[in-house]
N, C-alpha and C positions, 0 to 999 in steps of 0.2 A: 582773175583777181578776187571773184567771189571764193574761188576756195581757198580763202588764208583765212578769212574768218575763224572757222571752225579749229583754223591752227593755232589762233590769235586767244580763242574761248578758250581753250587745251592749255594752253600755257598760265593764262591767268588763273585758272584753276589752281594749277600746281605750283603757283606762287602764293596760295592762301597759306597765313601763318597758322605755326603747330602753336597750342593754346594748350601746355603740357599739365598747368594747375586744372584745367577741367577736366583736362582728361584722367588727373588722378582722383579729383572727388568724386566724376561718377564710377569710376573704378569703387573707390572707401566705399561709396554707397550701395553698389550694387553688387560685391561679391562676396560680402557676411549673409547677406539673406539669400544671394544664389547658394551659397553653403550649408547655410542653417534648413534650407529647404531640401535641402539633397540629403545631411544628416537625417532630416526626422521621417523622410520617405524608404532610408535605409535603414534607421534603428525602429519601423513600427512594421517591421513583419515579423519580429519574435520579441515575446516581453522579456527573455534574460536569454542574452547571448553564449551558444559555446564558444570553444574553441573556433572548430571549424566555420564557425559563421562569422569570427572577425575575420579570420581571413580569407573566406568568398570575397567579404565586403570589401578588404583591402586589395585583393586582388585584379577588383575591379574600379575601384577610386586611390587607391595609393599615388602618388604625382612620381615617384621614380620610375614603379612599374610602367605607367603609362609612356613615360618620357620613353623608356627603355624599347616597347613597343612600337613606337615613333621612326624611333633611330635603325629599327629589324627591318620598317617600311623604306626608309631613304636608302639603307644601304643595298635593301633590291633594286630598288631605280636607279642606282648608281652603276650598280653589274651592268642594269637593261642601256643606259648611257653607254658603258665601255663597251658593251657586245654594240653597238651602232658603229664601229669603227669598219667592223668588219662589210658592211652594208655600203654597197653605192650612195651615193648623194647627189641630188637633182634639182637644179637652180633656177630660177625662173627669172630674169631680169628683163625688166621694162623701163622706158624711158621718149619724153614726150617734148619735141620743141617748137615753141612758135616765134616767128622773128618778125619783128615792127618796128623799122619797115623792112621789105621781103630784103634777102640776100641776092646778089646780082654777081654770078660769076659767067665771063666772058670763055664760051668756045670756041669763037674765032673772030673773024673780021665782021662776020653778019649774023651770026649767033648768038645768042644770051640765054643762060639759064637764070628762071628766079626761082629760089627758094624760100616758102615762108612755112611751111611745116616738116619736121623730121619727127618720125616713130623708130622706135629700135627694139627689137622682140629677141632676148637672146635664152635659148633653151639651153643646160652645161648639164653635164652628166660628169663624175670622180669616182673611182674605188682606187682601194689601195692595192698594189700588186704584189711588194715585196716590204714589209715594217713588223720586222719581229717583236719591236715594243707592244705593238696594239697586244698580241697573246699573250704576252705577261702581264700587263697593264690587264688586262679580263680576269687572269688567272688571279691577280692583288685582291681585284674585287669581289671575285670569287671567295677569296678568304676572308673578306671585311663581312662579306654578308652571314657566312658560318659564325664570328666571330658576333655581329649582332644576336645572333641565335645564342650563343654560346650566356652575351651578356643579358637578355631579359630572362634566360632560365635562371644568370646568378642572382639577377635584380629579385627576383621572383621567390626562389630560396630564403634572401637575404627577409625580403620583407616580411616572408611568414616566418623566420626565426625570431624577429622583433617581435613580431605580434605575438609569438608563443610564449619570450623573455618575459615582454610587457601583461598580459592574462595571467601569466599566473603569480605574476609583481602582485598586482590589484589585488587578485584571491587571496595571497597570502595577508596582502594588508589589510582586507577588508577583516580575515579570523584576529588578527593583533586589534583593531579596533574594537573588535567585540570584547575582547578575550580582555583590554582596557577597562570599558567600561563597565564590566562588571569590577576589579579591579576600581576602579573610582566607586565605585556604589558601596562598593566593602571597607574602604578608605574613611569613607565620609560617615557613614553608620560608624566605624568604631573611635572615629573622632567624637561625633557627639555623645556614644558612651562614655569615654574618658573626660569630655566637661562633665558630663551628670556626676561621675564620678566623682569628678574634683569639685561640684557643688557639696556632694555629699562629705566631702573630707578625705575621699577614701584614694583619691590621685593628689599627688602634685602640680605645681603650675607648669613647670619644664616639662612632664609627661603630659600634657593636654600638648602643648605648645609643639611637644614631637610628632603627635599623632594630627596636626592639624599641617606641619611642615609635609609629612609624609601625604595626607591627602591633597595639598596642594602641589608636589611634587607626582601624583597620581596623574592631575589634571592638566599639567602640563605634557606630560607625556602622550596621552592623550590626543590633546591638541596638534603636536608634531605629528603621531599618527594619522590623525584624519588628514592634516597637509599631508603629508606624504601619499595619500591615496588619496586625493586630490588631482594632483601634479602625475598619480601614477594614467589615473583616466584620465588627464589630459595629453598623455604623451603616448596612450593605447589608441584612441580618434586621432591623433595627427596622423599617426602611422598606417591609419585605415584609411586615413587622405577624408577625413569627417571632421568636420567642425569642435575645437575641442570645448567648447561652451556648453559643449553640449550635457545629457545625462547619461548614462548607460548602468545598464544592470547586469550583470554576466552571471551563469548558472555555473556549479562548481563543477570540477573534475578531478580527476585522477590527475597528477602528473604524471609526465611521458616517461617510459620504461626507454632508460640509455641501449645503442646498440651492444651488444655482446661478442666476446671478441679481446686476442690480445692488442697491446698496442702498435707488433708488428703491423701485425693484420688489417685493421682501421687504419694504418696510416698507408700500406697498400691499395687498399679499397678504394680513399681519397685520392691518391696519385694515380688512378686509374679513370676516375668518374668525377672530379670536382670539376667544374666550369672553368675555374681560373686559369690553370694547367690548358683546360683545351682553348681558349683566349690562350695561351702563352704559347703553345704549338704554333697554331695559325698566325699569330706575330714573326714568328721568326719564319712560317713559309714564304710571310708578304716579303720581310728582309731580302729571303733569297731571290724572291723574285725582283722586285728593286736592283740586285746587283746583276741581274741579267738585262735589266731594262739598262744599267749601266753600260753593259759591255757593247747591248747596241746601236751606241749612239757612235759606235766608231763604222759601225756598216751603214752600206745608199739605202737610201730608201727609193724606193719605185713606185709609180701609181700611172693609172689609165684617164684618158680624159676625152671627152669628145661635149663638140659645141654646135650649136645650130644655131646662126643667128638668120634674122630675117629683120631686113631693115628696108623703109616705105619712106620716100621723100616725095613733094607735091611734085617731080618732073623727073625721077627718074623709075624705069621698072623695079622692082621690090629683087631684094637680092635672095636667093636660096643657096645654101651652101653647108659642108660637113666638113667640119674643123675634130679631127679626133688624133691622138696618137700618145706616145709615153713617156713621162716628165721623172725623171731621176735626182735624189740630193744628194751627197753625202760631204760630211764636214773635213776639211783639209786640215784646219786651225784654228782654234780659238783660244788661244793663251791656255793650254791645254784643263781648260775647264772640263771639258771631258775624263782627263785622266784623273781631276782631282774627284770630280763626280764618280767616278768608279773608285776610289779609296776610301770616302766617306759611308759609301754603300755596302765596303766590305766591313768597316768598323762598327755600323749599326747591325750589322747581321750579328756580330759578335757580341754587342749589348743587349742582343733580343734573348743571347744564349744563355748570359750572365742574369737576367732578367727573370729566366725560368727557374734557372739555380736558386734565386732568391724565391719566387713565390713559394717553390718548393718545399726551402727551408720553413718556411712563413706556415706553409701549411700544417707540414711533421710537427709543430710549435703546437697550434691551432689542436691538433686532433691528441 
């Protein structure tokens, strides 16, 4: 009776309400400055960033890269889960009874058994003997986990081609701002020449008034400039997976010399080594394999078993005994769920094919 307690704690526990508004203000509260603190630990080990060094930075705080690398980790655990198929499995079951008041069964005219305690210890042992799904189902997973590989190298690609788009966005706008405000300082000097001017006689009122449009049409240009590089460093730090409130200073470069090469050629190179394609392969192997996991759901399956139970009552000797031998399925009928399950499996093998065709094209576009 005393151990319900702890069952009794256990539950009320898991009956305290979710309290969803706290949980989002310490959220608001705590993860601009978990941010702001990670940005200025990452932007104060070089006073102006290259190239290269957004994208260590991104590489290493980017929120897809990372997710991407997450998903490389699950889909190996997922192979090491399918490969358990192949593996025996070993059961341990126990069970405990007290009775109040005892049990009283009669074994004859002058005998009585009473029973107030029963233990039951059951040891089970399973492998599989004959299930050709389990090998394909490994082999699926097999390909899931290439295919994770395949996706944080795209992920990884991807984010340093942003970060390379976005640096040299910024570069470029930082020269037009400059190249601006010189540009406004020549504006506004030859506006206030043209008032003296026209103090002196020597302009007209519409020619001051043009040179004063002109340098206010300077100043605004300007001002879109600096927004624009603005908005360009804030969307350089989001990409680095950095706080974009932040400041940054970036050191100039050269821009990247394009590969060389006709356009047969680059768009061979791509269909030979881009990520997407080998993601597109490996889809269509799981396909295949899926329509073989189809075909054996119409074969038995077979498995081995064996059991060891051991069970103790307050009057009777404790039993020992080996319960083993071989447990067979296989399906007769199911409203032939099966056979449709094998036609859906061949028509998705077919959309994996059409699917390739397409990134294909997508890519030759691309390059």
């Amino acid at each position: 009776r005393l151990s319900l307690l702890p069952l009794i704690l256990l539950l009320l526990a898991g009956c305290r309400s979710y309290d969803g508004e706290k949980v989002r203000k310490e959220h608001a509260a705590e993860y601009p400055r978990a941010l702001l603190t990670q940005t200025e630990e990452a932007l104060s080990q070089r006073e102006a960033l290259s190239l290269e060094d957004c994208i260590r930075i991104a590489m290493a705080n980017n929120l897809d890269t990372r997710s991407a690398a997450i998903e490389k980790r699950i889909a190996r655990l997922e192979r090491k889960i399918a490969f358990a198929n192949f593996l025996p499995a070993v059961t341990l079951d126990y069970s405990h009874y007290e009775f109040d008041p005892q049990i009283s069964l009669p074994l004859s005219d002058t005998e009585t058994v009473h029973i107030d305690k029963v233990r039951s210890l059951v040891w089970g042992g399973s492998i599989s003997v004959f299930n050709p799904a389990t090998w394909f189902l490994y082999g699926m997973h097999q390909r899931g986990e290439e295919i994770a590989d395949q996706v944080l190298l795209y992920t990884r690609q991807m984010t340093a081609m942003q970060v390379t788009v976005r640096y040299f966005e910024c570069l470029t706008l930082e020269q037009m701002e400059r190249s601006l405000v010189a540009d406004v300082e020549a504006a506004d000097a030859f506006c206030s020449d043209v008032v003296a001017f026209q103090k002196e006689g020597l302009a007209s009122a519409w020619q001051a008034d043009q040179a004063a449009v002109n340098a206010q049409a300077r100043r605004a240009e300007l001002a879109r400039t600096q927004r624009m590089r603005r908005q360009a460093n804030y969307a350089l730090l989001t990409t680095m997976g950095l706080s974009p409130l932040a400041e940054i200073s970036l050191a100039g470069q050269t821009p990247i010399v394009p590969p060389q090469g006709s356009t047969e050629e680059l768009i061979l190179e791509a269909m030979l080594n881009h990520p997407s394609l080998q993601i597109a392969d490996r889809q269509i192997a799981i396909e295949k394999e899926k329509v073989k996991i189809a075909i054996s759901r119409f074969l038995p399956v077979l498995g081995a078993f064996v059991y060891h139970p051991d069970s103790i009552e307050t009057s009777l000797m404790p039993s020992n005994q080996w319960i083993y031998g071989l447990a067979g399925t296989m399906t007769l009928f199911d409203g032939f769920a099966n056979v449709n399950e094998y036609e859906v499996a061949r028509e998705r093998r077919k959309q994996s094919f059409v699917a390739r065709e397409q990134t294909t094209l997508t890519l030759m576009l691309e390059v």
